[in-house]
C-alpha positions as CSV (number, residue, x, y, z in Angstrom):
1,X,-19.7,-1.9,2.9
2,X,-23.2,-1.0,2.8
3,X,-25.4,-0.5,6.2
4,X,-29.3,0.1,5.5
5,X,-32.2,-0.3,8.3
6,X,-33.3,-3.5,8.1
7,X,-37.3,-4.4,9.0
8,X,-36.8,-4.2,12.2
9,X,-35.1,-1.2,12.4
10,X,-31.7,-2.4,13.6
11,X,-28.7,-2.0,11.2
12,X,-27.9,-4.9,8.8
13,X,-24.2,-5.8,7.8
14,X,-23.9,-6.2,4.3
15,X,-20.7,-8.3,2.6
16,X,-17.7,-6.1,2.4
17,X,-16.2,-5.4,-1.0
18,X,-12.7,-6.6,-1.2
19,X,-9.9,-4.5,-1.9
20,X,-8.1,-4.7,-5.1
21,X,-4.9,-5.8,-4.0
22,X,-2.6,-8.1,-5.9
23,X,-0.7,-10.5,-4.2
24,X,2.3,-8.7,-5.7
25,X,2.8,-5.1,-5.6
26,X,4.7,-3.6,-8.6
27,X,5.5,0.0,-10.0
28,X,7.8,2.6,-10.6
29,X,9.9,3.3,-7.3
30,X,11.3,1.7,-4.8
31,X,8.8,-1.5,-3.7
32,X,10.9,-4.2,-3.7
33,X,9.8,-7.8,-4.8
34,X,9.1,-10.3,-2.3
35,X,11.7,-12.3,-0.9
36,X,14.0,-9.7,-1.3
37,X,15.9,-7.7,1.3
38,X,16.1,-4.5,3.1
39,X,18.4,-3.0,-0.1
40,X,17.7,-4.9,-3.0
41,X,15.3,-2.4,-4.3
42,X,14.2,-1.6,-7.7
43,X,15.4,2.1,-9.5
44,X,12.9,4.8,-9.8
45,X,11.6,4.9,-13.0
46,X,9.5,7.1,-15.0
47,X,5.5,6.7,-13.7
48,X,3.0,8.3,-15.3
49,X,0.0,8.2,-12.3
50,X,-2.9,6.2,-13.4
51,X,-6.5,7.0,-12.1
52,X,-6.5,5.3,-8.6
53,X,-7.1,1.6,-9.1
54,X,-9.1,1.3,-5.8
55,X,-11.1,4.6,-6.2
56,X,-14.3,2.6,-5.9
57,X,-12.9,0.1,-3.7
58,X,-15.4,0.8,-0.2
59,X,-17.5,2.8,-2.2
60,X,-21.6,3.0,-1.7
61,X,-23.7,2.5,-4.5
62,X,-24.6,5.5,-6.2
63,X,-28.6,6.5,-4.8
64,X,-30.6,9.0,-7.0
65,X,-28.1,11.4,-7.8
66,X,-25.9,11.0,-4.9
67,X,-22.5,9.7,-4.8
68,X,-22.4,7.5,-1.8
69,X,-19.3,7.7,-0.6
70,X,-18.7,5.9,2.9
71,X,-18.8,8.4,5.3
72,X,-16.1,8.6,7.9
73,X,-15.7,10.5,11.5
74,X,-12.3,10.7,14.2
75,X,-13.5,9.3,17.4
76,X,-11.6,12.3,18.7
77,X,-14.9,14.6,17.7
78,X,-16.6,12.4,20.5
79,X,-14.0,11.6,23.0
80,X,-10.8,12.7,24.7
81,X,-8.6,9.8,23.8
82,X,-9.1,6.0,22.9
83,X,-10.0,3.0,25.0
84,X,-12.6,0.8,25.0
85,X,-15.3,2.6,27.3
86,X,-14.8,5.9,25.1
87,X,-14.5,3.9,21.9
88,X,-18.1,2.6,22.8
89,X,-19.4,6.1,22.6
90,X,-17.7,7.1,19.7
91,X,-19.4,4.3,18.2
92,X,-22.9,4.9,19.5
93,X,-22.6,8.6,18.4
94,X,-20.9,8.0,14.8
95,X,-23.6,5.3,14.1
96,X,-26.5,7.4,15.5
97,X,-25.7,10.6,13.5
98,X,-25.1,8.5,10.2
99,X,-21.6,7.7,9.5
100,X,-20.1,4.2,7.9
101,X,-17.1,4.0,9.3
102,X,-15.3,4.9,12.5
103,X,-11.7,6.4,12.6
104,X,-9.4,4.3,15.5
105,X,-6.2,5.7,16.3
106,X,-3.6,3.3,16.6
107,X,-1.5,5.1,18.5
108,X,-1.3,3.4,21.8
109,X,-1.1,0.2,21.1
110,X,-1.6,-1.6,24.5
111,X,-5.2,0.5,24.0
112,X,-6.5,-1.5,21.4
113,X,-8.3,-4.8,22.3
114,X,-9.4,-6.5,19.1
115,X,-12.1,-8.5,20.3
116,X,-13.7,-5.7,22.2
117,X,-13.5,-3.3,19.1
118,X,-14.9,-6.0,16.1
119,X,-18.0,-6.7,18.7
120,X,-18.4,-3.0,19.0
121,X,-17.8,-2.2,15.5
122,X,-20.6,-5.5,14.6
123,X,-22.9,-4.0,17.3
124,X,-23.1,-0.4,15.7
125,X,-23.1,-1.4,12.2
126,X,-20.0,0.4,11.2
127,X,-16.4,-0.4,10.1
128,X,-12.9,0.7,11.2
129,X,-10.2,3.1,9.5
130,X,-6.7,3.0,11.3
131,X,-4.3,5.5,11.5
132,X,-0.8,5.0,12.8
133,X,2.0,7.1,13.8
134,X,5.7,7.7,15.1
135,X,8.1,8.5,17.8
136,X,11.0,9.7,18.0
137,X,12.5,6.5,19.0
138,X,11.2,4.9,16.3
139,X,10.9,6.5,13.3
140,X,11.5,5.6,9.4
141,X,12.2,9.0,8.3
142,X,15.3,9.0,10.6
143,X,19.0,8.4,9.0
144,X,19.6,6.6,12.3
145,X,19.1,2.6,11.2
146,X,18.0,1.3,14.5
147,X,15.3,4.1,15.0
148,X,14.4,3.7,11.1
149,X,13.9,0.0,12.0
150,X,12.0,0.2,15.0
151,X,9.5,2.9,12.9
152,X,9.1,0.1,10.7
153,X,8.2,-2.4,13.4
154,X,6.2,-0.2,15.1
155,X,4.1,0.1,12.0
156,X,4.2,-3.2,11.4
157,X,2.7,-3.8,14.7
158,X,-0.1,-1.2,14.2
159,X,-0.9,-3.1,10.4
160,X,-1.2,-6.1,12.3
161,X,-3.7,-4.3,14.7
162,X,-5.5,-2.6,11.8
163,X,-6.0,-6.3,10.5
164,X,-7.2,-7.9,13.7
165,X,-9.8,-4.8,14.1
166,X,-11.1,-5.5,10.7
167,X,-9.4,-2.4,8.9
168,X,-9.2,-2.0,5.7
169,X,-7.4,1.5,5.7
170,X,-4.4,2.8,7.9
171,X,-3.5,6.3,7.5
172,X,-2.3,9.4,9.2
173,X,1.0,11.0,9.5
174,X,2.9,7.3,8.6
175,X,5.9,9.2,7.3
176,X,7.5,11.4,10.2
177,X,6.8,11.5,13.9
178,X,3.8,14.4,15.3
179,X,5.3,17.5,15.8
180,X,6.9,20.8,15.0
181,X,10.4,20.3,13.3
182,X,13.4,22.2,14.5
183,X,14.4,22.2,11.1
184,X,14.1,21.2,7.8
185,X,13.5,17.8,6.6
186,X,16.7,16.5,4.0
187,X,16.9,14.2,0.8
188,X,18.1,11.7,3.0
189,X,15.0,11.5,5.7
190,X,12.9,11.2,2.1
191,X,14.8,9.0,1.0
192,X,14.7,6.8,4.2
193,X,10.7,7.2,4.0
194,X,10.1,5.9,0.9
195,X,12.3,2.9,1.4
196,X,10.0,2.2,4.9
197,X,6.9,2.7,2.9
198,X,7.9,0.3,0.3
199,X,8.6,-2.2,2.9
200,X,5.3,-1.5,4.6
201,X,3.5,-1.5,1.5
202,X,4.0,-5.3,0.8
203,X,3.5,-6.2,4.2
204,X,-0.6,-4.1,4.0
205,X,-1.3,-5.7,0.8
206,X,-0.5,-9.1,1.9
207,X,-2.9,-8.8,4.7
208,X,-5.3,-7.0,2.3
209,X,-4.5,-3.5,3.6
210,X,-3.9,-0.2,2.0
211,X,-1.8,2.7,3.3
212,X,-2.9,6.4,2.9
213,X,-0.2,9.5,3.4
214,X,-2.1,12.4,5.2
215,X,-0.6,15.5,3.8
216,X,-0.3,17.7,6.9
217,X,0.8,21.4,7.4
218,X,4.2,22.6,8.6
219,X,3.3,22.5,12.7
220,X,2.9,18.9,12.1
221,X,5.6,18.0,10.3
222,X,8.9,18.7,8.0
223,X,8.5,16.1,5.7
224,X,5.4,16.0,3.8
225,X,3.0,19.1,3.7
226,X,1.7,19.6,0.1
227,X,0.0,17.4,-2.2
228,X,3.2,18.0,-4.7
229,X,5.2,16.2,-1.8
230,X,2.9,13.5,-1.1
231,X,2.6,13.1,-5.1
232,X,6.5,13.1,-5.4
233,X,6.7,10.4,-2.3
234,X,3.8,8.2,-3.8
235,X,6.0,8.5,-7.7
236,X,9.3,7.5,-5.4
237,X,8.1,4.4,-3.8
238,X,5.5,3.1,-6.6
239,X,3.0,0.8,-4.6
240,X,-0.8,0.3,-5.7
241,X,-2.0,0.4,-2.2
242,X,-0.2,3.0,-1.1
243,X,-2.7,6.5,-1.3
244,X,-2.9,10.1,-0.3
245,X,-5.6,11.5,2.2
246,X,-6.1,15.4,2.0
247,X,-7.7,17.1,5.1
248,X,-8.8,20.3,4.2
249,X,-7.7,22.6,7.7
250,X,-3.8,21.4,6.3
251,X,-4.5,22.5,2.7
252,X,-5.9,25.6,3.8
253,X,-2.6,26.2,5.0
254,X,-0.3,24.9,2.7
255,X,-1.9,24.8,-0.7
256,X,-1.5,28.3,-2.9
257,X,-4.7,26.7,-4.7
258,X,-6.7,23.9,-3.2
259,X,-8.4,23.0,-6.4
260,X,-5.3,22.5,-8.0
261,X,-4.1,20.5,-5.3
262,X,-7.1,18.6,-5.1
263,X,-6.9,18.2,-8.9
264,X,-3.0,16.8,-8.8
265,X,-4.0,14.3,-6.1
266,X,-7.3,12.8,-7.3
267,X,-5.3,9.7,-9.3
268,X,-4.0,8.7,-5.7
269,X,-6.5,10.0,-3.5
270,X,-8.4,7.4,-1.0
271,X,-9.1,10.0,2.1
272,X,-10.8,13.6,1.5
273,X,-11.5,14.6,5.0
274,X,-13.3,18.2,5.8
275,X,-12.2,20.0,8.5
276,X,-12.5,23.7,9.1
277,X,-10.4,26.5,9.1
278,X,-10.7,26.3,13.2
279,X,-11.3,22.8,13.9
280,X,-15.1,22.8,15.2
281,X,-18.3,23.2,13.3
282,X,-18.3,22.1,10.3
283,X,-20.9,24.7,8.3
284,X,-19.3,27.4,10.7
285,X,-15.8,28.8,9.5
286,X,-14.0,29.9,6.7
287,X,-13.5,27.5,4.5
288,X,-16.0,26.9,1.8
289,X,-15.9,23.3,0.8
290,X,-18.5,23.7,-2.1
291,X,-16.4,23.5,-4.7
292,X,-13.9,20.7,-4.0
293,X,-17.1,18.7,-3.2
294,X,-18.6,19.6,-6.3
295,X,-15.1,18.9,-8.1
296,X,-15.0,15.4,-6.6
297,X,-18.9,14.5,-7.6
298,X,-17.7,15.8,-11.4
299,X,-14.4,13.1,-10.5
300,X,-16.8,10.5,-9.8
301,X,-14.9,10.2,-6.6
302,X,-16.9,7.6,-4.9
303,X,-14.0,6.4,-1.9
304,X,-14.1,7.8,2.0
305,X,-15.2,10.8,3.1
306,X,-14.1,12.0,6.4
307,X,-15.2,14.3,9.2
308,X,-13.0,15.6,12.0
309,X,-13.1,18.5,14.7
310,X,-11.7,19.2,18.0
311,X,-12.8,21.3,20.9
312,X,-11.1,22.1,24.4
313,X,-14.4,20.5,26.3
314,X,-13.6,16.9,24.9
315,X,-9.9,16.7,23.9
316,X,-8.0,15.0,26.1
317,X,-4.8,16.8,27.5
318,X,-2.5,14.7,25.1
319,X,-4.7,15.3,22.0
320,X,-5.5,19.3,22.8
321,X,-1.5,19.5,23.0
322,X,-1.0,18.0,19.6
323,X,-3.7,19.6,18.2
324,X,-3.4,22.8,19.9
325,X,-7.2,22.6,21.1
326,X,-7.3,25.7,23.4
327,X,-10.9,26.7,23.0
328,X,-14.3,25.0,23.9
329,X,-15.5,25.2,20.1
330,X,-18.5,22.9,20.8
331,X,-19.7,20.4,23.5
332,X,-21.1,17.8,21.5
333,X,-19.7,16.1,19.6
334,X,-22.6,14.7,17.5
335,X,-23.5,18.2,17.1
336,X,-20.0,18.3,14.8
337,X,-21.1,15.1,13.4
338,X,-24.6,16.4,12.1
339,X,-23.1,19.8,10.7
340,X,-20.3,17.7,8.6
341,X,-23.3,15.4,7.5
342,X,-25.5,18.6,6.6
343,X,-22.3,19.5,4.4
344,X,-22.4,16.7,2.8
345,X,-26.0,16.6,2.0
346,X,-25.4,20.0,0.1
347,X,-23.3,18.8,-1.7
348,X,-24.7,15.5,-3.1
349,X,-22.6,13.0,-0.7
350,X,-25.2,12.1,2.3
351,X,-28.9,11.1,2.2
């Protein structure tokens, strides 16, 4: 979706472009076909990755040079946890410093009030991008079938809240539950994953949703922390709509090379999301995003863009836990949100 300044100087909503989502899902892997059960599940087969079929799915038009990408912020840069009152000023702030799109966490379900959150989203001219998670009582990476189940349904519940929102796009850590591990993830816990994701796959496309794996580093998680993982998990279960998001603070952990990373995941990627080397200021740290910018504008990469940060002045105690947010990095959010936008600028992605 597109938001310009209209004549008046309040933002107009242009028509969304729709998602290219087939009513049927096929592939390599394990996506099953509908009306199938639990286990009737095709075998893996040999896939070769094809460019990403909805690369250009949300994208911007393309403005003088720039690739207008839609531009995308974590409420969590603005406020200390999600409800309706915070998500307000998240809103205000992610509008007001130029972003398209708004990142809701789905992870408290009874925090989400659809109606409140579409007139909120209409009123600030932006859109919504979902991300779900775990727990370890529900959990599809568990070998334990009624915790595997209830992952599944809790998922299913936050596509269902992704939907009613007006989200196109539910990501995040969809594959394990938030955490350190106590030990190391096995074939089996992949294996249970990718028969979730299949599941869940069909059930986002047929409400014209798309799923995106955030690779994240090994404090977060045992199952999935390099883009050859996410690549392997995306080749074992074989559904269009489901994606990889990179966030850069994870590769710069993880990947021996983040160009080569970036360069292995561009045929799935949906989600490239900066985030520096500390978590605050964007043009402060020591990561130097130049050159995966400049290797997505030679891509043509023309899908989201996000922006995310955390300091110990607005993280909530829950989210400074998770996140191990210990230090006051900044006090403003918006001040986060304009040095991620100045980024982007330099590099050919913002006006």
């Amino acid at each position: 979706m597109v938001r310009d300044h209209g004549r008046d100087g309040h933002r107009q909503r242009h028509p969304r472009h729709a998602l290219s989502l087939p009513a049927e899902i096929s592939g390599a892997g394990l996506h099953r076909q509908r009306g199938q059960g639990l286990t009737a599940l095709r075998a893996p087969a040999a896939l070769s990755p094809p460019r990403n079929p909805s690369l250009n799915a949300v994208a911007r038009p393309v403005t003088k040079g720039l690739l207008m990408s839609p531009l995308s912020i974590h409420s969590y840069t603005f406020v200390p946890t999600w409800t309706t009152a915070f998500g307000e000023k998240a809103a205000r702030m992610a509008s007001s410093t130029g972003y398209s799109h708004l990142v809701i966490p789905l992870r408290d379900h009874a925090a989400i009030e659809p109606a409140a959150i579409t007139a909120m989203l209409e009123k600030h001219g932006l859109e919504a991008v979902t991300t779900a998670n775990q727990r370890p009582d529900a959990d599809i990476s568990s070998t334990d079938r009624d915790i595997w189940r209830a992952g599944l349904e809790r998922h299913r519940l936050s596509l269902r809240l992704a939907r009613d929102i007006g989200a196109r796009h539910m990501g995040g850590i969809l594959y394990s539950v938030f955490g350190k591990a106590q030990h190391a993830a096995a074939e089996e816990n992949v294996k249970a994953v990718a028969e979730a994701l299949a599941l869940l796959a069909d059930d986002a496309a047929a409400m014209g949703l798309r799923l995106a794996l955030e690779i994240v580093n090994r404090y977060e998680s045992n199952l999935i922390n390099t883009v050859a993982q996410g690549v392997d998990m995306m080749r074992r279960v074989g559904a269009k709509n489901l994606h990889l998001h990179l966030d850069t603070f994870h590769m710069n952990i993880e990947e021996e090379d983040p160009l080569a990373a970036l360069e292995q995941a561009l045929p799935y990627l949906t989600y490239f999301e900066i985030d520096q080397n500390n978590r605050g200021r964007l043009d402060r740290g020591s990561i130097d995003f130049g050159p995966m910018l400049a290797r997505l504008r030679t891509a043509g990469y023309r899908d989201m863009i996000g922006v995310e940060a955390f300091s110990s002045a607005i993280s909530g105690p829950e989210v400074a836990a998770g996140v191990g947010a210990w230090r006051n990095l900044f006090d403003d959010g918006a001040v986060v949100a304009r040095s991620g936008i100045d980024v982007l600028r330099q590099a050919g992605f913002a006006a």
